[in-house]
Each structure stands twice: as C-alpha cells, then as structure tokens.
KOLROPA-385781 format. One record per residue: x, y, z of N, C-alpha, C in turn; residue in one letter. Coordinates in pm, whole numbers, plus 50000, padded with zeros to 5 digits. Layout:
XYZXYZXYZa ...
***
This chain:
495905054849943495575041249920494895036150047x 494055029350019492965023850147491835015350107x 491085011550163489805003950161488265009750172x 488495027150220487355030650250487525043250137x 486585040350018486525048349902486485060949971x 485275064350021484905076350093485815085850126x 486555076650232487655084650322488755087650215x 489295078450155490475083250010489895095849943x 488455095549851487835113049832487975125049934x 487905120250086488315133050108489485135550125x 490595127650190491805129650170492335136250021x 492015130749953492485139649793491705150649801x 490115151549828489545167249814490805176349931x 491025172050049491695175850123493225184550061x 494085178549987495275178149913494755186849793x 493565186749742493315193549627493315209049638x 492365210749833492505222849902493775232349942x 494285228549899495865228549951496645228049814x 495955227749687497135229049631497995220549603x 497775206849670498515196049608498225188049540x 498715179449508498335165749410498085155349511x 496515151049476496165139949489495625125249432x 496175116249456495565101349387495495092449507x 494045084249466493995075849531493635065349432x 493875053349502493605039649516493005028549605x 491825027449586490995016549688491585000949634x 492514996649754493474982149757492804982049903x 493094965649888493494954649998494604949749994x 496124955650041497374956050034497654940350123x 496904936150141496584919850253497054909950059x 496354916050010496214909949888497534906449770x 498284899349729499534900949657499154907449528x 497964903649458497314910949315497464927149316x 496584931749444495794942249518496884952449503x 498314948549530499644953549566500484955149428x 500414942249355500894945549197500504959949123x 498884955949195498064967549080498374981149077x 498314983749250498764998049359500405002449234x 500854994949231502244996149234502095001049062x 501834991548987501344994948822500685006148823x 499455010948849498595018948844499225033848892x 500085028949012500815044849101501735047748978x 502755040048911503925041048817503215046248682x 501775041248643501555050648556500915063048558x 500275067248659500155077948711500875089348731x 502235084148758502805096348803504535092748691x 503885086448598505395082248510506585071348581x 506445076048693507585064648768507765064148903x 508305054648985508075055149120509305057349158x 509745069349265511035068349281511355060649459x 510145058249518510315054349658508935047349648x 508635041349744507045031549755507205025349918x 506465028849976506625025850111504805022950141x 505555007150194503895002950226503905002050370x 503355008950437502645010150582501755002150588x 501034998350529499404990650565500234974450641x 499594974150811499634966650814499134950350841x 499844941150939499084927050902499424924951025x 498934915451067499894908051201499494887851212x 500914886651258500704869251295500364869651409x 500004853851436499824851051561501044847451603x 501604845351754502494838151805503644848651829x 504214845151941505624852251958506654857051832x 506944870151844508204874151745509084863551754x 509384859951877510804853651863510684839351809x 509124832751809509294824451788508574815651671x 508794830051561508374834551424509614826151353x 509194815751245509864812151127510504824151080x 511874826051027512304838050932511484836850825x 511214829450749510474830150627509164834550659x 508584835850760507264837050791507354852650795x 508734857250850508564871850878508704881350703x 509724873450651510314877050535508954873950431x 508414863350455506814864350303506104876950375x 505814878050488505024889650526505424904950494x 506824905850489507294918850507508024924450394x 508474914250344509744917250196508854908950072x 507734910950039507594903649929507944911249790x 508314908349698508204913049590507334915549502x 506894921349409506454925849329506094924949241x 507484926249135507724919448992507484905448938x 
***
C-alpha cells in the first residue's frame, strides 16, 4: 500500500519473484475514505483480515507533551467501521 503506483508494481513484481503473494493498493492513508477502502478491498482480497497494521505516517505540530489526548487518539486510534 502506498502512493507511488510504480514503486507498489515492483514491490509485488518483487514478491511475485520469490514466490510470494503480492497485492497492492495505491491509498492516501492521511485520508479516512482512503483507509476504509484499504481495509474493504484488503478483506476481500484475501477473504479476511486477521491483523492490519498501519505504519504510514503523519505528524502534528507542537510538543508531545503538550498534545490534547484527543488530538493524539483522532490521529492514531481511529476507527474504521
């Protein structure tokens, strides 16, 4: 999953070399839609998701410490469903 079509083709040609399974998805994981879709699209792909770990990341401005909890929690824990 990424933004640069290109680079996702070779990563899967890469995985394909090898014998593994590859899928990609060109998202903007910045995006809450972008992230629904990733998530729909991965679950029918592969029948079901048993783990989903999103790495892509974001950053605020301003001190950690002196980050709203909710500011950290919409950024980091959003849901899905």
């Amino acid at each position: 999953m990424g933004r640069d079509a290109e680079r996702l083709r070779q990563v899967v040609a890469a995985l394909q070399a090898i014998e593994s399974q590859g899928f990609a998805l060109r998202a903007d994981l910045s995006l809450l839609d972008e992230a629904k879709r990733v998530a729909i699209e991965t679950a029918t792909h592969f029948g079901r998701i048993d783990i989903l770990v999103n790495s892509a990341g974001s950053a605020m401005g301003g001190s950690f410490l002196e980050m709203a909890d909710c500011s950290l929690l919409e950024t980091s824990f959003c849901p899905i469903s």
